[in-house]
Steps between C-alpha positions, in 0.01 A plus 500: 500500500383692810200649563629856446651429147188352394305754611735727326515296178104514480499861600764568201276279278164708619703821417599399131110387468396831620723729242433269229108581512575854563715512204225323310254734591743814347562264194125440444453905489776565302338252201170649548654840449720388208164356373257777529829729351416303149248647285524244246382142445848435310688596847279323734504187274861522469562535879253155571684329225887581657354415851384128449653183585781432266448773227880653552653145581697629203692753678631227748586239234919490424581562159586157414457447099528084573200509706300749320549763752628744286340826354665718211556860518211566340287273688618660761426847433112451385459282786611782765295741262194295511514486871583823559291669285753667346550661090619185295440636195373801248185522415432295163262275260510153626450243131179422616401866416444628894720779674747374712546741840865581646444216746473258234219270663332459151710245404428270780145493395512499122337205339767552238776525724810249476581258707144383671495174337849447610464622859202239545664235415836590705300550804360142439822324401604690826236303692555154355869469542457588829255222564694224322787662726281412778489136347146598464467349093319727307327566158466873284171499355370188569302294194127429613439744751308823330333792636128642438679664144642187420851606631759302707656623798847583504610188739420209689673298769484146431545374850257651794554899659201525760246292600618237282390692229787570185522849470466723175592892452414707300745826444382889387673792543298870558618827474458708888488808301246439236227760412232180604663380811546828648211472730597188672882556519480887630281309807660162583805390426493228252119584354600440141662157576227374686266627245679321268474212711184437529418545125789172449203299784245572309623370179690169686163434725433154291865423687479607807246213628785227374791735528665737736542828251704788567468765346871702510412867417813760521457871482787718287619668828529166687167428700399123494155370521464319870425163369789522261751650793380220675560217244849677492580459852405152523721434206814712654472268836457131276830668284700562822358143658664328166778698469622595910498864364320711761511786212318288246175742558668830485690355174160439337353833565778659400560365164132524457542887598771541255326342215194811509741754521728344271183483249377815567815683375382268150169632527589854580770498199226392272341794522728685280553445129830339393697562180379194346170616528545834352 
């Protein structure tokens, strides 16, 4: 290459630099106006949550039922609702005896709501097949190993992760939208997950010296804790190192993305009273 192209190449490199950080600069005001235009904590929490790392991964999976990529109609519809904002609902009496608003959040929140126990432990059968995928062999609730409450963990490699340390996770699920997380999710993205977080250390801390715990804390709108995103990552590159599959790690987070919107249209539906319990 001559002397001139390269100077021209650099020069055409310098000039896509140079717009890029200008653009940045008009995108960064445009947020903080979109942010200052929302009065309430709902909106700003909702905008965080739809911002982070991975939390619409669903909207880029391919509807493939065989690989769990695939989202009803209904799923559908209350997970564009929930992340829009939008009216999913009339206003009505949840069972549980509270009042249910026209976005239909209650039900993502509701200790009585359907479906928690069974979104816990899809999330974790999630993460375990993917590690024995990863011909990482793996355990679900491992016999021996208890908590401050006398509690097990919800897995446990049996072979080293890091450090030459096994690893063992522990999985929760927190709603961005909740009355009591409000004040950490309408400031930072991911405040409820990371909340939740470190509540899961502090009840594994007899582990954690013998141990490398992660805690894997996912928000309702998608937001992932940072040492749980980071577990996840890890676990994406050792899939695509066993299996050749550079996609391995956008795979994982989207089947992991599917499964909380596919369980919040089960929370959000029970919220409503159904003929058999009339």
């Amino acid at each position: 290459m001559s002397i001139t192209s390269r100077l021209r190449s650099r020069s055409g490199r310098g000039t896509v630099e140079n717009e890029n950080a200008w653009d940045q600069v008009s995108i960064d005001a445009d947020v903080t106006m979109l942010k200052s235009s929302l009065p309430e904590r709902r909106q700003q929490a909702r905008l965080l949550a739809v911002s982070a790392p991975h939390s619409g991964d669903w909207l880029h999976a391919l509807p493939i039922s065989s690989c769990g990529l695939r989202l009803d109609d209904e799923s559908v519809r209350v997970a564009v609702g929930l992340r829009l904002g939008t009216k999913l609902c009339e206003e009505h009496q949840c069972p549980c005896g509270a009042k249910v608003d026209p976005e239909g959040v209650h039900g993502l929140a509701c200790r009585k709501s359907a479906g928690r126990t069974t979104r816990h432990h899809a999330i974790n059968d999630l993460v375990y097949r993917a590690l024995n995928r990863a011909n990482i062999p793996s355990v679900k609730e491992p016999a021996g190993l208890l908590r401050s409450d006398g509690k097990r963990p919800d897995g446990l490699t049996l072979i080293p992760w890091q450090g030459g340390r096994s690893a063992t996770w522990d999985v929760t699920v927190t709603d961005t939208l909740a009355e009591s997380y409000l004040g950490a999710t309408s400031t930072v993205a991911g405040g409820a997950a990371e909340a939740a977080a470190d509540r899961k250390e502090q009840k594994y801390m007899t582990l954690m010296g013998t141990y490398h715990f992660v805690p894997l804390a996912v928000e309702t709108l998608g937001p992932i804790n940072n040492k749980g995103l980071h577990f996840l990552s890890d676990l994406g590159r050792r899939l695509t190192e066993s299996t050749g599959d550079p996609r391995e790690k956008s795979f994982l987070f989207q089947r992991l993305s599917i499964t909380i919107q596919r369980f919040n249209a089960i929370c959000f539906q029970g919220s409503f009273f159904s003929s058999r319990r009339q």
